[in-house]
Every structure is written in structure tokens, then in C-alpha cells.
N, C-alpha and C positions, 0 to 999 in steps of 0.2 A: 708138734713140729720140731724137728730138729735140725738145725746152721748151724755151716762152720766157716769162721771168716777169718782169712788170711792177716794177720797185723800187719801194721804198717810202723817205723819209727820206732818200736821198743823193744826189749829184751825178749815179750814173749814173742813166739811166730804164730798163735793160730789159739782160736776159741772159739769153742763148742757149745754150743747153747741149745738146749730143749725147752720152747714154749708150749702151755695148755691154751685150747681153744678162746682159753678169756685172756691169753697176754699176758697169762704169770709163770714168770721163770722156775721151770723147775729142776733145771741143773744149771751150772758153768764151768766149764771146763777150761783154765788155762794151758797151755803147751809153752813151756820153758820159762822161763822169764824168774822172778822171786818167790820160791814157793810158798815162803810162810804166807807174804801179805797177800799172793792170788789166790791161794785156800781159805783167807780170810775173809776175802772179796766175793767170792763164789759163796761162803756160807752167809755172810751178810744177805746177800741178793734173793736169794732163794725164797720163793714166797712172794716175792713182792712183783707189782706191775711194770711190763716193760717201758712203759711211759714215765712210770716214778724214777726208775734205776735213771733211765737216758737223761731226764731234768734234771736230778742230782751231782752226774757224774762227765756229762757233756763236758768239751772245754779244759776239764782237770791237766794239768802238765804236770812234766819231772824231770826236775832238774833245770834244765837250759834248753829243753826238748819242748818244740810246741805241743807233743801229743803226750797221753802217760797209757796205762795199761788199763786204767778206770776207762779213759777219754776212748778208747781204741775200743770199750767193750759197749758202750752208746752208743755209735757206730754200728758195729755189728746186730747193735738191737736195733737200731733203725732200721738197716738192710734186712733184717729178719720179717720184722713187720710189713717194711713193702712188699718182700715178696708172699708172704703169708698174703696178703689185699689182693697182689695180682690173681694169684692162683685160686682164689676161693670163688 
């Protein structure tokens, strides 16, 4: 399945994520934001379940900012997953 989800609050605008049928990330794609640490972020994740990423990363800030680009990509894996439940 592949989502793309509009950010809200941070640098990047937009992240693209392809899940396999058991829930494990197998891309991420940031749009704009820091490239080094969201290339880092994306290769960190990669492999792992979307439930581990989102309980790890949920919540995360930056700066003075209640959200961060971690927190914004939880998010997006949530949204991914409900819609992934609805539609199956």
C-alpha cells in the first residue's frame, strides 16, 4: 500500500510511505524539510512495523514546535493503517 500525507507544522510538506501487507515500512519518502536527518529517518524505519515506528516516534517535538517531522511521520502511519482496516 502506498500514502501520502500532507504535513502539518514542520519544514517538510509531505511523506510518502509504502506499507507490505503485515505493516512493515518499506519505503519513506520525506518532501523538503532536512535532508540529511529525513534520509536518516527513512533508512532507520525501513524494515520495521508500523506500530513499533508510531510508539517510538509519536509525540517527538522540535524546537518550540509541538510537532517535529519524526511526530508528523506517526501520524501519517496511523492514517495509513486506518485506511489500510477500512478498505481491506
Amino acid at each position: 500500500m502506498e500514502y501520502c500525507y500532507k504535513t502539518r507544522g514542520t519544514c517538510s510538506t509531505a511523506i510518502r510511505i509504502e506499507l507490505d501487507d503485515a505493516d512493515v515500512i518499506q519505503s519513506v519518502e520525506f518532501l523538503n524539510g532536512c535532508a540529511g536527518n529525513l534520509s536518516g529517518i527513512s533508512r532507520l524505519v525501513k524494515g520495521k512495523k508500523a506500530g513499533e515506528i508510531i510508539a517510538l516516534l509519536k509525540g517527538t517535538t522540535c524546537g518550540g514546535k509541538p510537532t517535529s517531522c519524526p511526530d508528523q511521520l506517526s501520524k501519517a502511519l496511523e492514517e495509513a493503517l486506518e485506511l489500510k482496516k477500512r478498505t481491506a
